[in-house]
Steps between C-alpha positions, in 0.01 A plus 500: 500500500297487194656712194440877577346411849597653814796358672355398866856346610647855496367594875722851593524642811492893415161616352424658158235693406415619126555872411142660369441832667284425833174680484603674847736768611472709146399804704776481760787452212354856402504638830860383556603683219374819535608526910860417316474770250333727742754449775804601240302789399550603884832400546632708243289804568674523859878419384459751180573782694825325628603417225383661220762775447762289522404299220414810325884583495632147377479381151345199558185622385624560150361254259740377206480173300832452567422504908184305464606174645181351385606539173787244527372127451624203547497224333293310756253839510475487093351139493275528760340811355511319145332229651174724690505702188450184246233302732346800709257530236431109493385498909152588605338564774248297641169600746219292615218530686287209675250405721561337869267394756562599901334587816409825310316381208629533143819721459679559142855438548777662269840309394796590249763321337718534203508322135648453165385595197567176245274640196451865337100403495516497883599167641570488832729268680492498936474316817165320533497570832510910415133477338378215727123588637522804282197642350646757316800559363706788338826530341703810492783532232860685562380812285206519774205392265238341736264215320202361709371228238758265603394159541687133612563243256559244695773338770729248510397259690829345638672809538422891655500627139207701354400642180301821418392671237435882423233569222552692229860561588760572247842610448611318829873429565527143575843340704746356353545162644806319590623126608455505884696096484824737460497702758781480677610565897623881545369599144394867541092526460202798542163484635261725377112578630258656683588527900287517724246543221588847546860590312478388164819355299691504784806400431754254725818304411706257676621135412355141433575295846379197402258252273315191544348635844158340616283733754185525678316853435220627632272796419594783756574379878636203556324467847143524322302219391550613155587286230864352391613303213884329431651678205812310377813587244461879572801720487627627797638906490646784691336769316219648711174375464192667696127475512382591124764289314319207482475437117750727393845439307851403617688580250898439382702751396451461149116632578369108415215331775655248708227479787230584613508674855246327706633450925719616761580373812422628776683605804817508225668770314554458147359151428255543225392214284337534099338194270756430207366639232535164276207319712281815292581443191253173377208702634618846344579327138130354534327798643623674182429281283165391670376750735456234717728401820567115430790313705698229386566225709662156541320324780766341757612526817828572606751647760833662427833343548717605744890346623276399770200323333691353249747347831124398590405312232807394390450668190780572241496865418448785771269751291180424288162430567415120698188351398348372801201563676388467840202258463411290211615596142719794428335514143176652472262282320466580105728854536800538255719340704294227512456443129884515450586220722621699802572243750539552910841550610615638139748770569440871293832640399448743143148636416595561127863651475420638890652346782313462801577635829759760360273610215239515683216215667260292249263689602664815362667359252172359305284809548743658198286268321110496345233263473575196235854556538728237484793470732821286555558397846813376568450199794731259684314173536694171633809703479469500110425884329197503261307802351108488507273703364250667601212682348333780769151534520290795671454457861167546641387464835463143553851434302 
């Protein structure tokens, strides 16, 4: 595949579908929810008079700190409540509104999703596919503050990442970021956002299941002709994910961004999947810097090396990136890669100090970087190890 490309040779059997609010069923969440309150209401107006004065006689109804069992935390209680209290104020959430054509004419559809705050001016990190056809967009902040004049920056266009921006914000609480090539199987992690575009900050932990996981998502049902598109290197969790979350933080336990939550499967429990936050950071450092949404990019095409592709291709290591290409050149003509002397059939191993496949794919592993950066690759060529150089330049659309 072509660096930061979509992955077509990872074909899955179980569907995925991306996790912005659907415009539909918002009334009958409501509706569900008060029948359940209402119903309780009834229940305990008939048992009362069972019961009642019996628990009038018992001391249970006494109220102590020393009897409040809800004052006794555990350890495992303390950091997840350290962590929602540190980056609750650095998730927003999202709503959209757009216009769709049917049978029926024009109709103005609604959406939600979740984001992260990455500037105290109002920057606005999130799934591109949460403000896609949107033609107006707000952003509501933890503290409930509601700003309308939000408009988007721009999108990266080799990855669902999008970039907003709130004017005349201040006094934001941007995320702190962590290194999502770390993450480790089992590590403890929190999702935070805005589910069902209804419950703000809602609040779910569970554990990292996996990394390097390619899928297929699409925008609501899977059965619809609606549109899909391969996401690759995402990192696979336990911790509940629902409709909302796209664009909001998974988090470890020492309140840092490691992901981005972004797709679930479906017909699965508990197998949610986020964008590592590391493929962000080139665009973020230039958005700040800039205002501008520039990517980075290096300009060959590549697959990932498996035990069983490199048993394929004979090759001599079984992780990094292959050079190869389907038809004609793997190189594109006068990219980066290009310049440096990238050949067919070179091998990837180390982008910088990084190594690739357990630090992460090229892809992910050069979007750390800017524009006019210059990188080491590391590269097995003829079974000898050289280092190359590369200078990135800004991808556009015909790169």
């Amino acid at each position: 595949m072509e660096e930061g490309k979509r992955n077509t040779r990872s074909a899955k059997t179980a569907s995925y579908t991306v996790v912005s609010r659907s415009p539909v069923s918002r009334m009958g969440k409501y509706v569900t929810v008060v029948v359940l309150v209402v119903a309780g209401c009834f229940a305990a107006g008939i048992g009362g008079g069972l019961i009642g004065s019996k628990l009038a006689n018992t001391n249970s109804l006494s109220h102590t700190t020393a009897s409040d069992g809800n004052a006794i935390v555990s350890q495992s209680e303390a950091d997840i409540a350290n962590v929602a209290s540190k980056v609750g104020p650095s998730v927003v959430a999202i709503n959209t509104q757009g216009q769709t054509q049917s049978f029926y004419g024009t109709q103005t559809e609604e959406g939600a999703g979740s984001g992260i705050v990455i500037s105290s001016d109002g920057y606005i990190l999130t799934n591109k596919h949460v403000i896609a056809n949107s033609t107006q967009v707000s952003v509501t902040t933890s503290d409930g503050t509601e700003y309308d004049n939000v408009t988007v920056v721009g999108t990266d266009p080799l990855n669902d990442l999008a970039f907003l921006k709130i004017k005349g914000a201040s006094g934001l609480k941007p995320a702190t970021f962590g290194d999502s090539s770390t993450v480790k199987i089992g590590q403890n992690v929190v999702a935070i956002g805005n589910a069902l575009g209804q419950y703000q900050n809602t609040v779910t932990s569970g554990i990292i299941s996996g990394t390097g996981r390619s899928v297929t998502a699409s925008e609501g049902d899977s059965s619809s002709d609606s549109s899909t598109e391969t996401l690759t290197d995402l990192i696979q969790t336990d911790a509940a994910i629902n409709p909302g979350n796209s664009g909001g933080p998974l988090v470890n336990l020492s309140g840092q961004v490691v992901g981005m939550d972004t797709a679930v499967a479906e017909d699965a429990q508990s197998i949610g999947f986020a964008i590592p936050i590391n493929s962000t950071k080139g665009i973020i450092k230039t958005l700040l810097a800039t205002g501008k949404v520039t990517k980075a990019y290096l300009g060959v095409n590549y697959v990932a090396i498996t035990p069983a592709l490199a048993k394929q291709y004979s090759l001599p290591v079984k992780q990094g990136a292959y050079v190869v290409s389907d038809s004609g050149s793997a190189i594109v003509s006068g990219s980066p890669a290009d310049k440096a002397g990238i050949k067919d059939k070179d091998i990837i191993t180390k982008v910088g100090s990084q190594t690739v496949g357990p630090d992460g794919s090229v892809s992910s592993l050069l979007s750390q970087y800017t524009v006019n950066d210059t990188v080491p690759l590391t590269i097995i060529r003829d079974g000898k190890t050289i280092t190359v150089n590369v200078t990135l330049a800004a991808y556009t659309a015909s790169s």
